[in-house]
BAZA-515774 format. One record per residue (C-alpha): residue number from 0; residue in one letter; x, y, z. Coordinates in Angstrom, 1 decimal, padded with zeros to 4 digits. Layout:
NUM;A;X;Y;Z;
...
This chain:
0;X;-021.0;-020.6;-008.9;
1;X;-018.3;-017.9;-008.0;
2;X;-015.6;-019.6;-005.4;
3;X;-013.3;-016.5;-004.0;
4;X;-009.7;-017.3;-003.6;
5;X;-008.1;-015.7;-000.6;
6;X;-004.4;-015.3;-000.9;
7;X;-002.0;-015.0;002.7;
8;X;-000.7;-011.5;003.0;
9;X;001.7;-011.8;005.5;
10;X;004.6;-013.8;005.5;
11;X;005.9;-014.8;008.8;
12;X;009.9;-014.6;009.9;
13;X;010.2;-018.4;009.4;
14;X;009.1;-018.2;005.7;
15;X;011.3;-015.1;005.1;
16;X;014.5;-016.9;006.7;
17;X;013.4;-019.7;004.3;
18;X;013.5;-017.9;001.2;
19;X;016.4;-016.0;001.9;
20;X;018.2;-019.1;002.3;
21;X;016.5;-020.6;-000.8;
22;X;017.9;-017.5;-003.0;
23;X;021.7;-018.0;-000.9;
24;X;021.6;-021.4;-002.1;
25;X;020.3;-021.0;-005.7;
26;X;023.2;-017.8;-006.3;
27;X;025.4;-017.5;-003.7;
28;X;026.9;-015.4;-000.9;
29;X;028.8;-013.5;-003.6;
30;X;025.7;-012.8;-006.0;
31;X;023.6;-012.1;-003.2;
32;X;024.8;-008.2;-002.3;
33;X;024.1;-007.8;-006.2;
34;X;020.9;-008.9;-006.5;
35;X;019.7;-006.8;-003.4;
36;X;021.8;-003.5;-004.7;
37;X;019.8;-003.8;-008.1;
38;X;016.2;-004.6;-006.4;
39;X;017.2;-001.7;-004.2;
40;X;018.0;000.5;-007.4;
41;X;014.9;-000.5;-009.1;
42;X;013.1;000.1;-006.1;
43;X;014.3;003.8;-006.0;
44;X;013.7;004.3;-009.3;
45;X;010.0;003.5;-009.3;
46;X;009.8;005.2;-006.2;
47;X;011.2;008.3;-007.8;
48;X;009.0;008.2;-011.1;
49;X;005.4;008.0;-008.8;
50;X;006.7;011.3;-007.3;
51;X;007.4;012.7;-010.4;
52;X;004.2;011.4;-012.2;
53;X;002.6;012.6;-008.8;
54;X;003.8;016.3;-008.8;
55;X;003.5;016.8;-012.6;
56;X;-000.4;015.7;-011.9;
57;X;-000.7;018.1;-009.0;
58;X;001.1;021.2;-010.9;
59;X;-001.4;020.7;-013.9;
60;X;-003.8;020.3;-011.6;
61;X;-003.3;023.8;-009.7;
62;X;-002.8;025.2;-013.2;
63;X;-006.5;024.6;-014.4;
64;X;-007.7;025.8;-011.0;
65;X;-008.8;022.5;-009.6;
66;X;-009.0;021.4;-005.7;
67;X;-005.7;019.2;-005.4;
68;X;-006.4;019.6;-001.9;
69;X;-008.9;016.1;-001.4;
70;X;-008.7;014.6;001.6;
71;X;-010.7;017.2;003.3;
72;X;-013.6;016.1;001.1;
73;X;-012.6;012.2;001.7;
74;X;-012.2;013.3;005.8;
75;X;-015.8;014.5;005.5;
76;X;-017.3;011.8;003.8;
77;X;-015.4;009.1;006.2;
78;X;-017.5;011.3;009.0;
79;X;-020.2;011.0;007.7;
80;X;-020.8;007.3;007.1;
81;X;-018.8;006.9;010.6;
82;X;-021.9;009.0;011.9;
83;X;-024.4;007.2;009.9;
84;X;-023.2;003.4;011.3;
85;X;-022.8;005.1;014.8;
86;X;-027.1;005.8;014.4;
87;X;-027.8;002.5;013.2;
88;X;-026.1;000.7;015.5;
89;X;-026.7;002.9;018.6;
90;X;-029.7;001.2;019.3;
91;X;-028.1;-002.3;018.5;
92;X;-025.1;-002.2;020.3;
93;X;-024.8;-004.3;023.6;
94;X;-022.5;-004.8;026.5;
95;X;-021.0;-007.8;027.1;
């Protein structure tokens, strides 16, 4: 028997005010602006190597001659099952 867990993605205002006042308490209003300058560092930093990995793939990419260029091909096949569920459903579709 499989049983699917389904996680909340969102987090409402309430809950963030919560844990923001969970993390004052557990390290302070002094270690606070600390904490958020490091998670905002990190942040940047793994922000900064994806681009990097990014453009290195798409400069080796153009260098062997391959199509970087793919969401023409992904626009096209998005179309296309768009126009297949608009022809099955066509005839289903009603007005309410």
């Amino acid at each position: 028997m499989n049983t699917l867990i389904v996680l909340p993605v969102f987090i409402s205002g309430a809950e963030i005010a919560f844990i923001l006042f969970i993390v004052l308490m557990v390290f302070g209003a002094d270690k606070v602006p600390e904490i958020a300058r490091g998670l905002g560092k990190g942040m940047r930093q793994i922000k900064d190597a994806t681009n990097d990995i990014k453009s290195e793939i798409t400069k080796s990419a153009e260098k062997q001659g391959l199509d970087v260029d793919i969401t023409k091909d992904v626009r096209k096949e998005i179309d296309k099952v768009k126009e297949d569920v608009k022809e099955i459903t066509g005839p289903v579709k009603r007005k309410f």
